[in-house]
Kinemage of the C-alpha trace (Angstrom):
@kinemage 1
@onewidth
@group {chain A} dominant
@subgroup {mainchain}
@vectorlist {calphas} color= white
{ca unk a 1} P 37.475 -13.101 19.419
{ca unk a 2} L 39.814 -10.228 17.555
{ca unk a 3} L 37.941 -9.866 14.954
{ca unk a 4} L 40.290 -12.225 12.465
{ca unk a 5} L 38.832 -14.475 9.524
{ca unk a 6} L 40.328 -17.119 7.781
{ca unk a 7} L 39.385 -18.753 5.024
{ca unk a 8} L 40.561 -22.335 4.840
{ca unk a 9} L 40.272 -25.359 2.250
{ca unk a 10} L 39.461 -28.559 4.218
{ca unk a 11} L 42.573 -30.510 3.167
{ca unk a 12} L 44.795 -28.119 4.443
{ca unk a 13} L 44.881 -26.785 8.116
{ca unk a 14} L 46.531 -23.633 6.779
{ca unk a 15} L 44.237 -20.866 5.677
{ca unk a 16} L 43.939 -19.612 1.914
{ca unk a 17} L 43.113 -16.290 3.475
{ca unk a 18} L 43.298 -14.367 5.997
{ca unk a 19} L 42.135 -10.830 7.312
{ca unk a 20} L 43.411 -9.747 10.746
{ca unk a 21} L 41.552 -6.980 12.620
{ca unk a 22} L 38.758 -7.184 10.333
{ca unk a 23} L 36.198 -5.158 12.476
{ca unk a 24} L 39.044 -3.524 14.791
{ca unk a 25} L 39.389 -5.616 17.374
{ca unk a 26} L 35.435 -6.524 17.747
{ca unk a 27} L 34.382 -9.940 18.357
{ca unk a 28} L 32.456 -11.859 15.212
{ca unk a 29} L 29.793 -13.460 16.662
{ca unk a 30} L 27.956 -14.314 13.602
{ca unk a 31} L 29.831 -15.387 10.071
{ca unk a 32} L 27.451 -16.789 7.279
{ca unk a 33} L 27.983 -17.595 3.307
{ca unk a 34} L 25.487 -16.383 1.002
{ca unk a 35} L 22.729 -18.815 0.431
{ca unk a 36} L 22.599 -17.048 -3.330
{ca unk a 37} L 26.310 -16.148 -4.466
{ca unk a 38} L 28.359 -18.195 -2.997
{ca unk a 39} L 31.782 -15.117 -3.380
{ca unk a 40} L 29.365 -13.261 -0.490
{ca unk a 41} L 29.589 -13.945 2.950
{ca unk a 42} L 28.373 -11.834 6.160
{ca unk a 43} L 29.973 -11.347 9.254
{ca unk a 44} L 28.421 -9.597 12.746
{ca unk a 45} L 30.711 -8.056 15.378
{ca unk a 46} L 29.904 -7.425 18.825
{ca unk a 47} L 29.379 -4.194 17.791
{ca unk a 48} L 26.052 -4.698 15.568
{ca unk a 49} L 27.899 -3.852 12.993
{ca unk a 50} L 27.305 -5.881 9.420
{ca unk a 51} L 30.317 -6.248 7.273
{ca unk a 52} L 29.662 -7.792 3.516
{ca unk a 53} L 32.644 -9.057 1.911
{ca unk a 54} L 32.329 -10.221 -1.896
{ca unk a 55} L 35.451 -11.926 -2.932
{ca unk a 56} L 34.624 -11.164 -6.171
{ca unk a 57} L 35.330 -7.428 -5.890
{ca unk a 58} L 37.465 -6.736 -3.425
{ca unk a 59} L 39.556 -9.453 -1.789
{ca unk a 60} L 41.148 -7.262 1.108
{ca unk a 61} L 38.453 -5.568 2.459
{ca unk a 62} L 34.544 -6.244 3.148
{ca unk a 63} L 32.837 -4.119 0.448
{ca unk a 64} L 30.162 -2.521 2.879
{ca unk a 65} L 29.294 -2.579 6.524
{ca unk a 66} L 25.700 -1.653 8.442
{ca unk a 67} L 25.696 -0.358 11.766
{ca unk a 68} L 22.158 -1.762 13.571
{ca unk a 69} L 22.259 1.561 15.734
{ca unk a 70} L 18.861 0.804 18.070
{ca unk a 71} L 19.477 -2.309 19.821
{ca unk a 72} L 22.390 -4.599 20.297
{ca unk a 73} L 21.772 -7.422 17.853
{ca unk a 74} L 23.038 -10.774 19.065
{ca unk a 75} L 22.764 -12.696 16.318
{ca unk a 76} L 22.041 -13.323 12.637
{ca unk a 77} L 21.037 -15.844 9.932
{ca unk a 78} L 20.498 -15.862 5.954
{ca unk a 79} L 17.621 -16.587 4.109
{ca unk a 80} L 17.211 -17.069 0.495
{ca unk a 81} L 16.203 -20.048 -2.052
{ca unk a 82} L 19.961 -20.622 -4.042
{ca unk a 83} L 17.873 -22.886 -6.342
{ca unk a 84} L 15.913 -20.154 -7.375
{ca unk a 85} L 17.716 -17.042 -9.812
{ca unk a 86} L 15.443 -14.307 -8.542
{ca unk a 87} L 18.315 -12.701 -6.154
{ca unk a 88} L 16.252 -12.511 -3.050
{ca unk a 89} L 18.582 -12.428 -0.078
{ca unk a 90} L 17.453 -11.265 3.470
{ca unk a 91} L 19.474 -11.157 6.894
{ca unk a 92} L 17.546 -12.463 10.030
{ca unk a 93} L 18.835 -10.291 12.978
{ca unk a 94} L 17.880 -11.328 16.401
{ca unk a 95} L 18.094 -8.559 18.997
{ca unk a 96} L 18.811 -8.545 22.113
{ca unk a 97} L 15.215 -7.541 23.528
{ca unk a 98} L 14.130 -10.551 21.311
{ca unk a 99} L 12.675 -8.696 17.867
{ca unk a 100} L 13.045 -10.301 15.014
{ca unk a 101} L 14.029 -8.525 11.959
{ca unk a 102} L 14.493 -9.099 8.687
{ca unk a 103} L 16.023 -6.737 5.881
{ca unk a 104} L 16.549 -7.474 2.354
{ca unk a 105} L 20.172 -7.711 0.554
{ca unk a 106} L 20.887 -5.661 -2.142
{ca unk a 107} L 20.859 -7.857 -5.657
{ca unk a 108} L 24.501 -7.107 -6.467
{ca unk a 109} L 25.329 -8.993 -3.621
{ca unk a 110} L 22.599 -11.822 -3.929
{ca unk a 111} L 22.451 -12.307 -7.415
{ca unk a 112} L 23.917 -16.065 -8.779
């Protein structure tokens, strides 16, 4: 609800990371893994803002965020095939007025 994450092993119930005030102060309503690269995961504030974090480059901050600026989105979902090599990520955003949308994930963030 402050817009902390923690990453945690499940042996321990101390997290092996954690980022405080990620999206300053906004709720996360939405946090997913990468169904392609599993260092990439996705989190949505409150806000309708998108925040990418690959662990892989940058361990301290998310590596880009997306503001959805037409509608309040109220939730999101991955898609991709992590059997498959070709790097084809997309983001399901549900809005509030009930569109659907889907946008596409760069491929230096889906790639294996």
């Amino acid at each position: 609800s402050d817009g902390s994450i923690r990453l945690h092993q499940m042996t321990s119930e101390y997290p092996l990371m954690q980022w405080n005030d990620s999206t300053k102060g906004q709720p996360i309503i939405a946090l997913q893994w990468a169904l392609t690269r599993p260092a990439v995961f996705f989190a949505l504030d409150a806000s309708s803002n998108i925040y990418i974090w690959d662990l892989l480059e940058s361990d301290l901050l998310p590596v880009a965020k997306q503001t959805i600026p037409s509608e309040k989105v109220v939730t999101m979902a991955l898609l991709g095939e992590p059997e498959k090599a070709n790097g084809l990520l997309g983001i399901v955003l549900a809005k509030e007025s009930g569109q659907i949308d889907i946008q596409y994930v760069k491929k230096k963030w889906a790639l294996p």
